[in-house]
C-alpha positions as MATLAB code, in Angstrom:
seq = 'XXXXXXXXXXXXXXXXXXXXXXXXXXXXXXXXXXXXXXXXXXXXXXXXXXXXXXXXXXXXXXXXXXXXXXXXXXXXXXXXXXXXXXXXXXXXXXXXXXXXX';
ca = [
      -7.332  -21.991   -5.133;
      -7.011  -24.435   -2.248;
      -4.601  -27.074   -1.816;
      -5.995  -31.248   -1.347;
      -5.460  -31.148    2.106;
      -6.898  -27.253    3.038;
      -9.829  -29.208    0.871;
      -9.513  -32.012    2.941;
      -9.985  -29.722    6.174;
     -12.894  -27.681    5.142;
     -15.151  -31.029    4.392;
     -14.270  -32.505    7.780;
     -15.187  -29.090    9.728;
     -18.147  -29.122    7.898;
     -18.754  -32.872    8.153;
     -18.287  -32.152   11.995;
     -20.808  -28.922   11.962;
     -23.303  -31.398   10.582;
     -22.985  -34.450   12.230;
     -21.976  -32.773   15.475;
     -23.373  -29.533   15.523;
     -19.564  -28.286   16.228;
     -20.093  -24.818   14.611;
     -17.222  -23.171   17.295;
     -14.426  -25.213   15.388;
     -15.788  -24.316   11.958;
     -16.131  -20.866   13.193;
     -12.187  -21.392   14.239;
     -11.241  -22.829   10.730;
     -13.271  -20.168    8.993;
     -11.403  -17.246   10.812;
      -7.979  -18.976   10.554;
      -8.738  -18.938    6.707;
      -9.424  -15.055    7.273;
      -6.730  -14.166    9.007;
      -4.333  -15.915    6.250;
      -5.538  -14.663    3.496;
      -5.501  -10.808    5.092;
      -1.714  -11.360    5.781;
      -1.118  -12.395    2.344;
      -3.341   -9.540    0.913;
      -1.645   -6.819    2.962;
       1.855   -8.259    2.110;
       0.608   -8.077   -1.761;
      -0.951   -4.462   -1.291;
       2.744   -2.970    0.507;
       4.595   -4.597   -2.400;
       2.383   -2.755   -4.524;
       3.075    0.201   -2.943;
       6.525    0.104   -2.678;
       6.448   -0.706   -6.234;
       4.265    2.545   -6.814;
       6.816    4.576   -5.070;
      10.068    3.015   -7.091;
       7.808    3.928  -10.373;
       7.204    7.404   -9.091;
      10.884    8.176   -8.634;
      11.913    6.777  -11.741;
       9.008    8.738  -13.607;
      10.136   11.976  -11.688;
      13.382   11.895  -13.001;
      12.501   12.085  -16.760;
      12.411   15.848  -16.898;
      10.214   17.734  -19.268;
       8.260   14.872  -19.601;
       7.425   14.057  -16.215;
       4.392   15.835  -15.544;
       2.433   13.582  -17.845;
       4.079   10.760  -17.197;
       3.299   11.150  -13.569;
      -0.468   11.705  -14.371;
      -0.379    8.602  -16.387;
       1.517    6.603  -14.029;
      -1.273    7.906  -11.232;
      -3.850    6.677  -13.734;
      -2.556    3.012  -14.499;
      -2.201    2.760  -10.728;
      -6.153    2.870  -10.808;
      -7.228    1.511  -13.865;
      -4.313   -0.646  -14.966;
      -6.035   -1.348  -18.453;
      -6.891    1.586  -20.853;
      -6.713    2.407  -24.622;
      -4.957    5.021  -25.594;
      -8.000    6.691  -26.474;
      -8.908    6.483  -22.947;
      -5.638    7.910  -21.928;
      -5.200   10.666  -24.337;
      -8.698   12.113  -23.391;
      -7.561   11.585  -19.593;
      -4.640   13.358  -20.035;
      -5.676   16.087  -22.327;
      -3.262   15.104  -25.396;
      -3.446   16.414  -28.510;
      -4.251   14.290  -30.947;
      -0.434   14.091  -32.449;
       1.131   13.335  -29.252;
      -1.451   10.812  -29.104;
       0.422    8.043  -31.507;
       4.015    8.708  -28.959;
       2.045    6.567  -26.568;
];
């Protein structure tokens, strides 16, 4: 969501496109806005990964269990919302196991 005054900044570049054809400093603003919010998206997607990585150790370390656990770990990573239904027939679970969810 923008802020009152990246509002503010966007009507006069576009107030200034109109009324003086100045497309090269929208054009400026417009990429500016780009390149900020590719920064902040490939800060948020490392995080994520790092986080994926601390997850992945802790999951390794639960012994017998950690095969599945991995695979569902792997799974929530890429679909972070599933039913247990969902998971259970991704994970081939027997229906018992199934409720230890």
């Amino acid at each position: 969501m923008k802020s009152k005054n990246e509002l503010k900044v966007s009507n006069l570049s576009l107030t200034a496109v109109r009324r003086d054809g100045d497309w090269e400093g929208w054009i400026k603003f417009y990429l500016r806005g780009v390149y900020e919010i590719s920064k902040q998206a490939t800060i948020a997607a490392k995080l994520i990964m790092d986080l994926q990585a601390s997850h992945r150790v802790l999951v390794g370390n639960l012994g017998k269990a950690s095969n599945t656990a991995m695979r569902l770990l792997d799974m929530l990573y890429q679909k972070p919302l599933v039913s247990v239904s969902t998971v259970a027939e991704k994970l081939l679970l027997l229906h018992e196991k199934q409720s230890q969810i």
